[in-house]
C-alpha positions as CSV (number, residue, x, y, z in Angstrom):
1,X,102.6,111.1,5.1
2,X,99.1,111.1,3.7
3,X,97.8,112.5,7.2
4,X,100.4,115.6,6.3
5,X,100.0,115.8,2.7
6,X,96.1,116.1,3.6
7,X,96.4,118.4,6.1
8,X,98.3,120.5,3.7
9,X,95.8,121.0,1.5
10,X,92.8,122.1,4.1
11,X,95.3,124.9,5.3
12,X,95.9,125.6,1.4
13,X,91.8,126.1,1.4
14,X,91.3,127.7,4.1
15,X,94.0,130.0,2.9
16,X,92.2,130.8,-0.1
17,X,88.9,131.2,2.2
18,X,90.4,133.5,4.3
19,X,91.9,135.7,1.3
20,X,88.2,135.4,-0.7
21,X,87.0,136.9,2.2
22,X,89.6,139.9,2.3
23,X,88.6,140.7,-0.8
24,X,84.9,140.8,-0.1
25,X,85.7,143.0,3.1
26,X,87.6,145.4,0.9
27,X,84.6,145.5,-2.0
28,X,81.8,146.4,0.4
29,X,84.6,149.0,1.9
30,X,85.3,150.5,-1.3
31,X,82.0,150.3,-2.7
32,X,79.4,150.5,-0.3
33,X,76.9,148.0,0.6
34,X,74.2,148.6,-1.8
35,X,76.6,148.3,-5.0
36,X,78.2,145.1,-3.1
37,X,74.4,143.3,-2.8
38,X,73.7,144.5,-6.3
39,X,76.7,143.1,-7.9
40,X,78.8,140.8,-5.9
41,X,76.7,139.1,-2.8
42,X,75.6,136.5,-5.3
43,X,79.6,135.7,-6.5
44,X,81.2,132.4,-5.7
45,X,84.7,130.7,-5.7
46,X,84.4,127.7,-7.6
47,X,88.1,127.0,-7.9
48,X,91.7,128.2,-7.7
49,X,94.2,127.0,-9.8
50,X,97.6,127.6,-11.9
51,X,96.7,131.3,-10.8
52,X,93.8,131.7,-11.7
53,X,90.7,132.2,-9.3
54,X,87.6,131.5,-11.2
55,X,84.7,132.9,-10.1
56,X,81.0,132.4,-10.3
57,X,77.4,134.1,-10.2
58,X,74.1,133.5,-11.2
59,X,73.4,134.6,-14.3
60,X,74.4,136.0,-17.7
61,X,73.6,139.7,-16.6
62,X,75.5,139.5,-13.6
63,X,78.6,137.7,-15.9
64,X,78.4,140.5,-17.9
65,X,78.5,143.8,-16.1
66,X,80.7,142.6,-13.8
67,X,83.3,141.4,-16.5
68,X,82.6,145.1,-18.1
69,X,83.1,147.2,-15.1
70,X,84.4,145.6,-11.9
71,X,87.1,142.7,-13.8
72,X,90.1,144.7,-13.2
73,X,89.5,145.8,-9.6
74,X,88.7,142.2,-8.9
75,X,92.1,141.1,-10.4
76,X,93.7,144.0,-8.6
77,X,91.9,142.9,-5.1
78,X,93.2,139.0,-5.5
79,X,96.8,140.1,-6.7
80,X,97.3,142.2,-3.6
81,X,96.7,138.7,-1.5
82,X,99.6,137.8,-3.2
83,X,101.5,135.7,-5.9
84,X,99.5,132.8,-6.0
85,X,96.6,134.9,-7.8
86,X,97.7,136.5,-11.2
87,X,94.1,136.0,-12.8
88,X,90.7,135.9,-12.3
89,X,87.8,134.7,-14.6
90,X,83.7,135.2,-14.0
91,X,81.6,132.3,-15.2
92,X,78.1,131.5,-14.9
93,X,76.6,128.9,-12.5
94,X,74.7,126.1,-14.6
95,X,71.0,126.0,-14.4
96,X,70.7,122.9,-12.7
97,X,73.3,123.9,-9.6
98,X,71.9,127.3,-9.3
99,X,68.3,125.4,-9.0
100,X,70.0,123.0,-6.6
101,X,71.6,125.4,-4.5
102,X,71.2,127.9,-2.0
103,X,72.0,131.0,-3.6
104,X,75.3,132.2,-2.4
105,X,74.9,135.9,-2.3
106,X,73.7,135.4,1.2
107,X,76.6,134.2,2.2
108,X,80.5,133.5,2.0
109,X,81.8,130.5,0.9
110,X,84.3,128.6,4.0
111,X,86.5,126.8,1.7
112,X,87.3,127.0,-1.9
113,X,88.6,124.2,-4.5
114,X,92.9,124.6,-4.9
115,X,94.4,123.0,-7.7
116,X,94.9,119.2,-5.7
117,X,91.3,119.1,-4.2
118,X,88.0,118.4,-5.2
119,X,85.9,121.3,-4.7
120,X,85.1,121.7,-1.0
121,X,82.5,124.5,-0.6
122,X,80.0,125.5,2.2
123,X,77.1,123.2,2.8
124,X,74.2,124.9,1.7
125,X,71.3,125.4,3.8
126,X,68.7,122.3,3.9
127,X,65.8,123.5,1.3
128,X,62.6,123.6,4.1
129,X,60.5,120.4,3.9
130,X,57.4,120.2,1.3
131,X,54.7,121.3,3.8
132,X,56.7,124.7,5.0
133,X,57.7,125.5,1.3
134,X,54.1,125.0,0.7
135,X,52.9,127.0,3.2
136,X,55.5,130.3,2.5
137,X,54.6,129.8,-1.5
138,X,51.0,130.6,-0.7
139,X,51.5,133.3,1.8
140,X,53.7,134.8,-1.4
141,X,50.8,134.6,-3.9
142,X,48.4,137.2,-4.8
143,X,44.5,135.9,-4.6
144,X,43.3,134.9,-7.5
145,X,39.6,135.7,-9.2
146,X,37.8,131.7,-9.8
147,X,35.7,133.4,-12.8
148,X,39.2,134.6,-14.3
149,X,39.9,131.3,-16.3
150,X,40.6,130.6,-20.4
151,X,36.7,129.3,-20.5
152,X,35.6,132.8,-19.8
153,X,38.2,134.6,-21.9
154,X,36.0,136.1,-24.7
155,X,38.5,135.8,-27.9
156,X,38.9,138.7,-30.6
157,X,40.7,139.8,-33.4
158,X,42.6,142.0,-31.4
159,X,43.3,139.9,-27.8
160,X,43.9,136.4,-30.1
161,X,47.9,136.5,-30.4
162,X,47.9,137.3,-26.9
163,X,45.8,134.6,-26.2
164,X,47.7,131.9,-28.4
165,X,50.8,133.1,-26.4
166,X,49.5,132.4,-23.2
167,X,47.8,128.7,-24.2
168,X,51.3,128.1,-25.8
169,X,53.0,129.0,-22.3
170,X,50.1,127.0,-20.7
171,X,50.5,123.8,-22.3
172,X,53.4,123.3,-19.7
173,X,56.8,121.1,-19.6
174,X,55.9,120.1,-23.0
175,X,55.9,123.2,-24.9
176,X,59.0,123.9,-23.8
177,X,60.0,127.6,-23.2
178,X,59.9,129.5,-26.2
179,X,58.9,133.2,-25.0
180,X,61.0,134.2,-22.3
181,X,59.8,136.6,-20.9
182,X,56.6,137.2,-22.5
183,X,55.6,140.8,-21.6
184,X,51.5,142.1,-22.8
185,X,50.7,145.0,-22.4
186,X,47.7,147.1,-23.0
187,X,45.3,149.8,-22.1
188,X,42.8,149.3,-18.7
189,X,40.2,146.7,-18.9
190,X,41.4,144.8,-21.5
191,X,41.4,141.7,-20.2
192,X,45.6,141.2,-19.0
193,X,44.8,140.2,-15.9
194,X,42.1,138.0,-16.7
195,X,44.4,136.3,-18.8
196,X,47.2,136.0,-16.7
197,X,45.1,134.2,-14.3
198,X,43.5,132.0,-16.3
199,X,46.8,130.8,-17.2
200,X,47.9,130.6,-13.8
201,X,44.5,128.3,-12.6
202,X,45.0,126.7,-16.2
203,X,48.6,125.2,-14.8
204,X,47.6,124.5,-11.3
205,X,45.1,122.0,-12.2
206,X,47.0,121.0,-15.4
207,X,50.4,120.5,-13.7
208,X,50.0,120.4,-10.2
209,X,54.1,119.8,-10.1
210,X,55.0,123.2,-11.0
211,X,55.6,125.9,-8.6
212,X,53.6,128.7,-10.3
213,X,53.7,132.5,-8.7
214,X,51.1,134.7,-9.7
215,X,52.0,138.8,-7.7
216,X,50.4,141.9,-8.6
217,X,53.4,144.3,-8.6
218,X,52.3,145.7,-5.4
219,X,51.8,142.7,-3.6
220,X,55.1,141.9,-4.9
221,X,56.7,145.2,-3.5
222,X,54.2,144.6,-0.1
223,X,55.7,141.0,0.5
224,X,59.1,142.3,0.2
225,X,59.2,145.0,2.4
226,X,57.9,142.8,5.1
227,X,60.0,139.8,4.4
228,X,62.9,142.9,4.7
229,X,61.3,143.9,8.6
230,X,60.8,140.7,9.3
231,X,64.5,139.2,8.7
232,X,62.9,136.6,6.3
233,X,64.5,138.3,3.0
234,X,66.7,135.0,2.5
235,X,63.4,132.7,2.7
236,X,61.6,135.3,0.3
237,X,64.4,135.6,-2.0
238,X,64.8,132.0,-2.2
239,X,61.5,130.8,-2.1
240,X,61.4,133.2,-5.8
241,X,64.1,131.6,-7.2
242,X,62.7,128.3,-6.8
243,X,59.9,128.8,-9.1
244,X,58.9,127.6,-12.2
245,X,56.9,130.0,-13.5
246,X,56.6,133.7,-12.6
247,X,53.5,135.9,-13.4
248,X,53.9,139.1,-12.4
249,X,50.8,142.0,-13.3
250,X,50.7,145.8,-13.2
251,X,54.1,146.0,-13.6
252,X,53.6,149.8,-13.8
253,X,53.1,150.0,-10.7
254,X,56.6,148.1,-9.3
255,X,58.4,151.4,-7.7
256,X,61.4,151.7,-5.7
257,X,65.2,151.1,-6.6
258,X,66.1,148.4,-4.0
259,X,62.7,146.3,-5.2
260,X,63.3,147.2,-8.6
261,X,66.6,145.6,-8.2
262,X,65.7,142.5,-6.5
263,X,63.1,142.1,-9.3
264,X,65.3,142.7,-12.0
265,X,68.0,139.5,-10.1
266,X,65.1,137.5,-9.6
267,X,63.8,137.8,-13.6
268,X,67.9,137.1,-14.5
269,X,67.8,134.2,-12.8
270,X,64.6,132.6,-13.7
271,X,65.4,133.3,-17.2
272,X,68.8,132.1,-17.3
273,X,67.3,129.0,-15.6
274,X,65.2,128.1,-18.5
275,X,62.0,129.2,-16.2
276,X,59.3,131.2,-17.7
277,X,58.6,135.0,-16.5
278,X,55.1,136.6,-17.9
279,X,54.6,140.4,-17.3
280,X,52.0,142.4,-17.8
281,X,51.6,146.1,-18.0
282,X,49.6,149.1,-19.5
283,X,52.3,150.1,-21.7
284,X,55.5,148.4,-23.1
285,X,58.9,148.7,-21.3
286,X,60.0,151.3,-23.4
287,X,57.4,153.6,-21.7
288,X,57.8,152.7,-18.1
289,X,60.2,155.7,-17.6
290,X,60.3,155.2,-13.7
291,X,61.5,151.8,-14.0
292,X,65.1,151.4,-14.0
293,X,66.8,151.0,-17.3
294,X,68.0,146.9,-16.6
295,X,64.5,146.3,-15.4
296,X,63.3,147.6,-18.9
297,X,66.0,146.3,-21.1
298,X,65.4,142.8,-20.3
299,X,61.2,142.8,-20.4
300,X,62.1,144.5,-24.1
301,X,63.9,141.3,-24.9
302,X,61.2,138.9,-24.8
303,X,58.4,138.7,-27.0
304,X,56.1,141.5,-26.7
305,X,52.5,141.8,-27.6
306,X,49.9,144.5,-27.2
307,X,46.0,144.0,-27.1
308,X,44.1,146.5,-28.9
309,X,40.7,147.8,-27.9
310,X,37.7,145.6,-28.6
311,X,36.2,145.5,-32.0
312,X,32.4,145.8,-32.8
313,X,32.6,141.8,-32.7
314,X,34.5,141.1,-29.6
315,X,32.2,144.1,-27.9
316,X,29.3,142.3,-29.1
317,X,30.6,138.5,-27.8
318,X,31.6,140.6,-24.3
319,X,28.1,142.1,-23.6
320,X,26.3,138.8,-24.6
321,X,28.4,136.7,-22.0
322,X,28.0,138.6,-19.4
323,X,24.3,139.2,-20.4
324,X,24.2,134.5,-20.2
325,X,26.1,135.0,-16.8
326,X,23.8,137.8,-15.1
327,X,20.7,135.6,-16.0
328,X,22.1,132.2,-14.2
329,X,21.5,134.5,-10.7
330,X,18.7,136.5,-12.3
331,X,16.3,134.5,-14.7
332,X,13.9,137.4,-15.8
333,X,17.0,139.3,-16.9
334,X,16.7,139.9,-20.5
335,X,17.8,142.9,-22.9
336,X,16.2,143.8,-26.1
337,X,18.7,143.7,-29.6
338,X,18.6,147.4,-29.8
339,X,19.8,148.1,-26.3
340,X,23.0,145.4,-27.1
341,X,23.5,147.2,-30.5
342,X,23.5,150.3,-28.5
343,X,25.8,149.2,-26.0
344,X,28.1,147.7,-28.7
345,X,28.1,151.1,-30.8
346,X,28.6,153.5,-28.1
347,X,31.1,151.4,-25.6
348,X,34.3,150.5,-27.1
349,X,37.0,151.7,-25.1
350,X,37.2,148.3,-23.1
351,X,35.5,145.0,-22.1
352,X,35.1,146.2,-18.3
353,X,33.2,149.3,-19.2
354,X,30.8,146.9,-21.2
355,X,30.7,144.4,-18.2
356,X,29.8,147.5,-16.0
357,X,27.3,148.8,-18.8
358,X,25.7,145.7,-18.5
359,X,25.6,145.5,-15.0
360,X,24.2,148.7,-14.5
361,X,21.1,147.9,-16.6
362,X,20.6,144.8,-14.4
363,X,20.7,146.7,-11.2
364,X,18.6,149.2,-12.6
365,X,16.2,146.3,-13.8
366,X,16.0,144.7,-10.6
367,X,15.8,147.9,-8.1
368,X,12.7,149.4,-10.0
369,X,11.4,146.2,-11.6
370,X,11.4,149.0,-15.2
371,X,11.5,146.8,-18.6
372,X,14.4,147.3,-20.3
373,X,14.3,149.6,-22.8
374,X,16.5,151.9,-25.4
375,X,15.2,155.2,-23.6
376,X,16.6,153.4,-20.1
377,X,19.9,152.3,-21.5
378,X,20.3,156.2,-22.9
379,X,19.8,157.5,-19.2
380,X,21.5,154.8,-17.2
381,X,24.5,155.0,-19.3
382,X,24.8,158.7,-20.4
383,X,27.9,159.2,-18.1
384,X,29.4,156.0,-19.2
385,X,29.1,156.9,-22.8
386,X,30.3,160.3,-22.5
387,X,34.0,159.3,-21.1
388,X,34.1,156.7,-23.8
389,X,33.3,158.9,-26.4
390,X,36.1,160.7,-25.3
391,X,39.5,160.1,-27.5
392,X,42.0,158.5,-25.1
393,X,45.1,160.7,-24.7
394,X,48.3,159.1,-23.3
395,X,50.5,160.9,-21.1
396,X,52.8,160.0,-23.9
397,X,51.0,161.8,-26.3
398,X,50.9,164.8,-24.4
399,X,54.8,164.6,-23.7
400,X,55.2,163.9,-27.2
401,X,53.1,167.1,-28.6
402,X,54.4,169.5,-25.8
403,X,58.1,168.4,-26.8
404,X,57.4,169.6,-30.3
405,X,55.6,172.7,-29.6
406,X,58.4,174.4,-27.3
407,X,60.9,172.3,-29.2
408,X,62.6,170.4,-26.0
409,X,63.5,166.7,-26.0
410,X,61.1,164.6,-24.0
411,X,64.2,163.5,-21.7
412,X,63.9,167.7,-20.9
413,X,60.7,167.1,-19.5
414,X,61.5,164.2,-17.5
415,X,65.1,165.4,-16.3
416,X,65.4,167.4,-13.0
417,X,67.3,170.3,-14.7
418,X,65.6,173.8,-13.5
419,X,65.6,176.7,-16.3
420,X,62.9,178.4,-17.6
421,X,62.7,177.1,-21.2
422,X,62.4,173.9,-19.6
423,X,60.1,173.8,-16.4
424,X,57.5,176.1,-18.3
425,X,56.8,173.2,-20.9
426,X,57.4,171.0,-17.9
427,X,54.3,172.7,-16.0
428,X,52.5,172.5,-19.3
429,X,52.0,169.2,-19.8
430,X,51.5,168.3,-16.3
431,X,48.6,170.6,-16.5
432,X,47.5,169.1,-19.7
433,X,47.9,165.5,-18.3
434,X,45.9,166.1,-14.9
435,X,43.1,167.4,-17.5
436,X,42.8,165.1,-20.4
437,X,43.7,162.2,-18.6
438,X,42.4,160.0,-15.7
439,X,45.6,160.1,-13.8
440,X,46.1,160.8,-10.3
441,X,48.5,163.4,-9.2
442,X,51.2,160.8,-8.1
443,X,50.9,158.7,-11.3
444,X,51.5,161.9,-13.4
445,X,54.5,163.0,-11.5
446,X,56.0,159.4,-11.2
447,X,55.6,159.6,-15.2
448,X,57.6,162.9,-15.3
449,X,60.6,162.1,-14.0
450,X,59.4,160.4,-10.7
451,X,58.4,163.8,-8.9
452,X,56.7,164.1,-6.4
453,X,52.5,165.0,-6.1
454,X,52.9,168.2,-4.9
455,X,55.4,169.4,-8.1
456,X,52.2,168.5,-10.0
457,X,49.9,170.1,-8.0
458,X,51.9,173.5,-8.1
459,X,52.3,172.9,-11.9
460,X,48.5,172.9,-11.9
461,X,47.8,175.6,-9.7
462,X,50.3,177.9,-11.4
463,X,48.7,177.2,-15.3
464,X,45.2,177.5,-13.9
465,X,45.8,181.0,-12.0
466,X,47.7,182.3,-15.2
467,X,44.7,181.0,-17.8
468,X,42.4,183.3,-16.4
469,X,44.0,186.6,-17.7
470,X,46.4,185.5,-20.2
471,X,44.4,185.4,-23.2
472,X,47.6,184.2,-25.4
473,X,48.1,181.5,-22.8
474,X,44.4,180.5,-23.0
475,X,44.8,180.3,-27.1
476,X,47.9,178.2,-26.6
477,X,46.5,175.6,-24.5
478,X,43.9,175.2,-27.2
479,X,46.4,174.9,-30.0
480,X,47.5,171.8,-27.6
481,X,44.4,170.5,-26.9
482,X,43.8,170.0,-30.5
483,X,46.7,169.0,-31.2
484,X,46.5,166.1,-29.0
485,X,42.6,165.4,-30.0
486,X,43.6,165.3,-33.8
C-alpha cells in the first residue's frame, strides 16, 4: 500500500512537471524568445497546492513586473492544464537559496512539490571546484593599475564624500551594506577609477574571502559576447552571480540591449542578495540616455555622489605628489614654487591633466637637460593650458540651450521622428557638440538618440556648407555659442 500510495505521488509530480513545461512551451510561443529569457527563464515552481501554483524568481524586480504585466496570462496558461490549477502566486527566492543554487533560468525544473510531498526539484548543477572557479573569476576581471590604491588617493574638498563612501564599502563584512548600489560619477580624470581600484586591491588583501569583480564596461560587454560564442554564457552568468562585490567602471560606455539586460539581472540579483554593486560613470543615470530605462532606474536608487573638479588645494596636493613620485626614478628632478603655482593656477580642469603637466616638464627636463624654469613651463604647456582654459560644455548643455532656442523638448531631439522643425535643431546641436566638445562622432550620436556616426557626420557637413553664405545662420550659431559659454 505505501509502494502505491508513493508511486502516486511521483506520477502526481511528474504531472505537474509535465504541465510547467506546457506552459513554458506556450510562453516562448506566444512571446518570443527574447521576452521569455528576459522575464521568465529565471521562474521556478516551488510548490503546488490547494490550487494554487506558486511560483518563484530571483529577485524583487523580476516579482514585480511580472506580477504587473504577465500575472493574468500566467493564471490563464495553468488553468488551461486544467482544474487542479485555479491560481498562481510569484514570490521571490531568499537570498541564501538563490546564493546556493544554480540559477534556474537556465533550465526547467523535472519535478515540482504537490500538496503530500516535500519539495522534489531538479538537482542543481555541482558549483565547479575552488581552483576552476578561481581560474574563470580571473579570466573575468579587468587588470588592475598596482599605483591605483587609497595610499595614493590625493583627498580634497571636493573627492572626500566619495572617498568616505568607498572606505565605508571597503571596511568589508563588518560595515555591513549600507549603499547599494553606490553609483560616482564625474567628469574625465577625476580620479573614479582610481578609486574604484583602490577599493578593489584594498579588499583583496583586506579580505581575501570575498569574491570581488572589478570590469570596465567594455570588458564587461567583451567577456560576454565571447562567453555567448563560446557556449559558456551559463558559467559567465553564474560565475557573476556568485560574487560578493561588483565594481563596474565607465558605465557610459555599457551599449547594447541584450548586455544591457543581462547587466541590469545580474545588478537585481546582487542587490536583492544583500551583495554590494559600485558604478562608476561620467554623468549620473539620469543622463545616460542610451542606457535602457530599468538599467537607469535602479543605479538612481542607490546613493549617488558626484566629484567636482579639483580645487586650488587638491591641485596643489596632486602636482606635489606626483612631483615626490617622478623624483624616486629621477633624483635631480626638481621644480621651482613659481612653476607649481603656475601649474596650480592655470590647470584645473582635472588631476590627470596636472599629472601629464607634470610629466611633461620632467620629459622635457631630462631630454634637453634645460633647468626648469617659468618661461619653460609657459611653452611646454601652452597647448595644455589653452583646452583647460576653455569652459567645459556638456552635450547636455548644448541639448539643453538648443531645446530652448527652437522651443522643442529635449526628448524631440533624441526621438527618431523626421519633420523639419525637429531634425533642423536636431542638426544644430550635433554641429554644436562635434565643435565645442571633445566627443567623437559615435559618442555624439549614441547621445542623441543612439544614431548612428554617419547621421552626425551629415549633420555636420550640412551646417558647415550652409555657414558659409548664410549670414543669419552664422549670427545664430553665435547667439548659441554664447549662450552655452555664459
Amino acid at each position: 500500500m505505501l509502494e502505491a500510495e508513493a508511486c502516486g505521488v511521483a506520477g502526481a509530480a511528474l504531472d505537474h512537471a509535465d504541465a510547467w513545461a506546457r506552459v513554458r512551451g506556450r510562453l516562448k510561443a506566444d512571446l518570443g524568445d527574447e521576452v521569455f529569457s528576459c522575464w521568465f527563464a529565471g521562474m521556478n515552481v516551488e510548490q503546488i497546492e490547494g490550487g494554487t501554483v506558486w511560483l518563484s524568481v530571483p529577485s524583487r524586480f523580476l516579482k514585480t513586473w511580472i506580477s504587473t504585466h504577465y500575472r493574468d496570462k500566467l493564471a490563464g496558461l495553468w488553468q488551461a492544464e486544467g482544474a487542479a490549477y485555479r491560481k498562481v502566486e510569484v514570490s521571490v527566492r531568499s537570498a541564501m537559496r538563490a546564493r546556493v543554487e544554480t540559477p534556474a533560468r537556465f533550465a526547467a525544473p523535472e519535478v515540482v512539490r504537490t500538496a503530500s510531498t516535500p519539495m522534489l526539484r531538479a538537482t542543481a548543477p555541482a558549483r565547479p571546484a575552488d581552483a576552476a572557479s578561481a581560474r574563470l573569476f580571473d579570466d573575468i576581471s579587468s587588470p588592475l593599475d598596482p599605483r591605483y590604491t587609497f595610499d595614493n588617493f590625493v583627498e580634497g574638498a571636493s573627492n572626500r564624500l566619495a572617498l568616505a563612501a568607498a572606505r565605508q564599502v571597503a571596511d568589508g563584512p563588518a560595515s555591513g551594506v549600507k549603499f547599494n548600489p553606490l553609483y560616482i560619477h564625474s567628469s574625465v580624470g577625476q580620479g573614479k577609477t582610481h578609486l574604484l581600484q583602490g577599493l578593489t586591491h584594498h579588499l583583496k588583501a583586506e579580505h581575501p574571502e570575498m569574491r570581488v569583480l572589478y570590469l570596465t564596461a567594455e570588458h564587461f560587454m567583451y567577456r560576454f559576447v565571447q562567453s555567448l560564442q563560446t557556449q559558456s554564457a551559463l558559467a559567465f552568468k553564474e560565475a557573476l552571480r556568485t560574487i560578493d562585490l561588483l565594481v563596474i567602471d565607465d558605465m557610459q560606455f555599457l551599449h547594447g540591449k541584450q548586455i544591457q539586460q543581462e547587466f541590469c539581472h545580474t545588478v537585481n540579483t546582487l542587490i536583492d542578495g544583500a551583495r554590494q554593486v559600485i558604478v562608476a560613470a561620467d554623468r549620473p543615470p539620469v543622463e545616460l540616455e542610451t542606457m535602457d530605462e530599468r538599467v537607469r532606474s535602479r543605479l538612481s536608487g542607490g546613493l549617488l555622489i558626484e566629484i567636482g573638479a579639483p580645487d586650488a588645494a587638491l591641485r596643489r596636493a596632486i602636482v606635489e605628489r606626483r612631483i615626490a613620485l617622478t623624483a624616486l626614478h629621477m633624483p635631480s628632478f626638481s621644480v621651482p614654487d613659481d612653476v607649481i603655482d603656475f601649474i596650480v593656477r592655470n590647470v584645473t580642469t582635472s588631476g590627470r591633466d596636472l599629472e601629464g603637466a607634470v610629466t611633461r616638464l620632467a620629459g622635457h627636463n631630462q631630454l634637453t637637460g634645460l633647468t626648469l624654469s617659468l618661461a619653460m613651463a609657459e611653452t611646454t604647456l601652452k597647448d595644455l593650458i589653452r583646452v583647460t582654459d576653455t569652459r567645459r560644455i556638456k552635450i547636455e548643455d548644448i541639448q539643453r540651450v538648443v531645446s530652448k532656442h527652437y522651443n522643442v523638448s529635449k526628448q524631440d531631439l533624441l526621438s527618431s521622428r523626421r519633420t523639419r522643425s525637429i531634425v533642423w535643431p536636431r542638426q544644430i546641436a550635433m554641429y554644436l557638440a562635434k565643435s565645442l566638445t571633445l566627443r567623437s562622432l559615435p559618442e555624439i550620436g549614441r547621445r542623441f538618440g543612439g544614431r548612428d556616426h554617419t547621421t552626425v557626420l551629415h549633420a555636420v557637413r550640412k551646417v558647415e556648407d550652409l555657414l558659409g553664405g548664410d549670414e543669419v545662420l552664422t549670427q545664430e550659431i553665435e547667439v548659441l555659442k554664447r549662450m552655452l559659454e555664459a
